[in-house]
C-alpha positions as CSV (number, residue, x, y, z in Angstrom):
1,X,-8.3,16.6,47.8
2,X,-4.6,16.7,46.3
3,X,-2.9,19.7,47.2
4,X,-0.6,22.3,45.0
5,X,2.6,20.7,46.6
6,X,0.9,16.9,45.8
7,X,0.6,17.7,42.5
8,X,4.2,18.7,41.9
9,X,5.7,16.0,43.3
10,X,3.5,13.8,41.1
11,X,4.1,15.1,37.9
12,X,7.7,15.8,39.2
13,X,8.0,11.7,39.9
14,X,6.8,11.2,35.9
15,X,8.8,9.3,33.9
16,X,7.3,11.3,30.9
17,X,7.9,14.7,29.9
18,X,5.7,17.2,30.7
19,X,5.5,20.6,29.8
20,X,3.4,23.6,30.1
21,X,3.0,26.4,27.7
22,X,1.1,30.2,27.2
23,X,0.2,31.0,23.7
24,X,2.1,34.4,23.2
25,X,1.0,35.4,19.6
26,X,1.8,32.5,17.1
27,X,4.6,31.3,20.0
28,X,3.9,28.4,22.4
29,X,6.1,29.6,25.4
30,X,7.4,27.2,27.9
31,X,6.3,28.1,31.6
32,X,7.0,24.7,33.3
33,X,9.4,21.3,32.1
34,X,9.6,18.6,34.6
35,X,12.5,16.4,35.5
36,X,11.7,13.8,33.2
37,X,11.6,16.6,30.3
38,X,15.2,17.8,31.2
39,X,16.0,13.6,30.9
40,X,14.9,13.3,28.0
41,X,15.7,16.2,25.9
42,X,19.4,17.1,27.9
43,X,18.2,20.7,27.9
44,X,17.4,22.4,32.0
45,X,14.2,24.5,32.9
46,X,16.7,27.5,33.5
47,X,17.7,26.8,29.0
48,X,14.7,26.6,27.9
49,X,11.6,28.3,29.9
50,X,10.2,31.3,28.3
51,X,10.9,30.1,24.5
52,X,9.0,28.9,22.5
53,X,9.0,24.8,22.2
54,X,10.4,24.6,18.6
55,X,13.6,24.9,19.4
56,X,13.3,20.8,20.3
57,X,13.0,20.4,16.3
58,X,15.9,22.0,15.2
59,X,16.4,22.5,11.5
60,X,13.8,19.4,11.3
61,X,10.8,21.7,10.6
62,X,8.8,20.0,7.8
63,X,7.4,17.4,9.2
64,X,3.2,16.7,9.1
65,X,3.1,16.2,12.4
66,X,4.4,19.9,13.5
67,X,1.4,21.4,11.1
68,X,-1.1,19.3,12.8
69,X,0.2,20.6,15.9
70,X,-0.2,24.4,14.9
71,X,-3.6,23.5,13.5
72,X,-4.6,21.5,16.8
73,X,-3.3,25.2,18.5
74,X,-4.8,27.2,16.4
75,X,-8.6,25.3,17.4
76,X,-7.8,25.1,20.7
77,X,-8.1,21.2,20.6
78,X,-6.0,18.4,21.8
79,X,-3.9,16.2,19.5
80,X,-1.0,13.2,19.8
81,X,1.4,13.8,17.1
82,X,4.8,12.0,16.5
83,X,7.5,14.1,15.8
84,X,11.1,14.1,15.8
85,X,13.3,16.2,18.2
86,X,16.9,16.7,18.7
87,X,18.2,16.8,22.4
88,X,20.9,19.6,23.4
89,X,23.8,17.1,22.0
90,X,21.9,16.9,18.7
91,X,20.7,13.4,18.8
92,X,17.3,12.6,17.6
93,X,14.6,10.8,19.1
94,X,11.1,10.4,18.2
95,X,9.0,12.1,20.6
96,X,5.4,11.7,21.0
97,X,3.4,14.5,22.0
98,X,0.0,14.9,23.3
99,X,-0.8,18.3,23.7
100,X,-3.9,19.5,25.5
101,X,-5.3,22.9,26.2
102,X,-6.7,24.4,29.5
103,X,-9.2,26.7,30.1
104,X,-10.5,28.6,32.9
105,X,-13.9,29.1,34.0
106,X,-15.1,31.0,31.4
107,X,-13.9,28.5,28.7
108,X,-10.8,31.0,27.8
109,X,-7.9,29.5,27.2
110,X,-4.8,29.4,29.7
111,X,-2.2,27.2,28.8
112,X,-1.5,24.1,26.7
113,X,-0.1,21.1,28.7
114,X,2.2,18.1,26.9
115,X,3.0,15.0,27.6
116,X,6.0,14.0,25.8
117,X,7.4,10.1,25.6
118,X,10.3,9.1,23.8
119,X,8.9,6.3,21.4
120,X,12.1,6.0,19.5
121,X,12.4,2.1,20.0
122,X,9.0,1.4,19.0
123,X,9.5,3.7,15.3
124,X,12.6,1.6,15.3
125,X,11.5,-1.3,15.5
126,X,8.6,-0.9,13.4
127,X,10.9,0.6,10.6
128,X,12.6,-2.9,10.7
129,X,9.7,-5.0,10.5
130,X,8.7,-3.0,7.6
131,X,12.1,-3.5,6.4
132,X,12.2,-7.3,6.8
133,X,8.9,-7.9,5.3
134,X,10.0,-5.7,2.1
135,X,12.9,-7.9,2.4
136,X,10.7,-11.3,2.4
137,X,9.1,-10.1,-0.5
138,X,11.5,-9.4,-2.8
139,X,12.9,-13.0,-1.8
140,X,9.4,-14.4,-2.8
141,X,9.0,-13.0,-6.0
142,X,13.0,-13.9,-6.6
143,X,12.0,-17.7,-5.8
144,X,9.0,-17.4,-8.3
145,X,10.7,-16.7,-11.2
146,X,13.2,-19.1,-10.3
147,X,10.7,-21.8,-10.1
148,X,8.8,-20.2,-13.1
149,X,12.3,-20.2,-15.0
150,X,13.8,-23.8,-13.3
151,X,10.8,-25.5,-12.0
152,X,10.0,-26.2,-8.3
153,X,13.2,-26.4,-6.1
């Protein structure tokens, strides 16, 4: 059996984020941020427990992952959404977020737990491939008109 003080130092030792929330109304209020969360976002438990979670977008609110979110809430059902955040020095990353919700015994729920990972290089790098290939493309259709125009090289 894994004891209360097990399980801290478990999620404690996670290199992701993890966070745990009450619904408070239509707020989502922070109860619990591991070390990994203070990492990643440059924001302490002692800034940041007892708000609600949206401070982590910023101005950055229209985004379709933060209404799949509310709506994943809102049916107390899980979702992994992609979103970017901005950490206390305003830097953005691209933070993916798979929220859960817990219930007690009586199927009532208690509190939402996220796991958040900082996927930044990954967005990056696919951005670039996407990039490239647009690149190779507009290279291909340059070389056949060329060849239409000049003939074969």
């Amino acid at each position: 059996m894994i004891t209360a003080e097990l399980m801290e130092r478990l999620v404690n030792a996670s290199n992701d984020g993890v966070v745990v929330a009450e619904r408070e109304g239509d707020e989502s209020i922070l109860i619990y941020v591991n070390p990994a969360f203070e990492r990643l976002t440059g924001y302490t438990a002692d800034e940041i427990l007892y708000q609600d979670c949206r401070f982590l977008q910023g101005n950055d609110r229209e985004q379709e992952g933060i209404e799949k979110v509310r709506e994943a809430i809102r049916n107390n059902q899980s979702t992994c959404q992609v979103l970017r955040n901005y950490r206390k020095d305003g830097s953005m990353f691209w933070n993916e977020l798979r929220l859960t919700p817990v219930f007690d015994n009586e199927e009532q729920l208690q509190y939402y737990i996220g796991i958040q990972r900082d996927v930044t290089a990954e967005i990056e790098a696919k951005q670039r491939l996407k990039q490239v290939k647009h690149d190779l493309d507009i290279a291909m259709e340059l070389l056949a008109s060329y060849q239409s125009k000049f003939g074969p090289l």
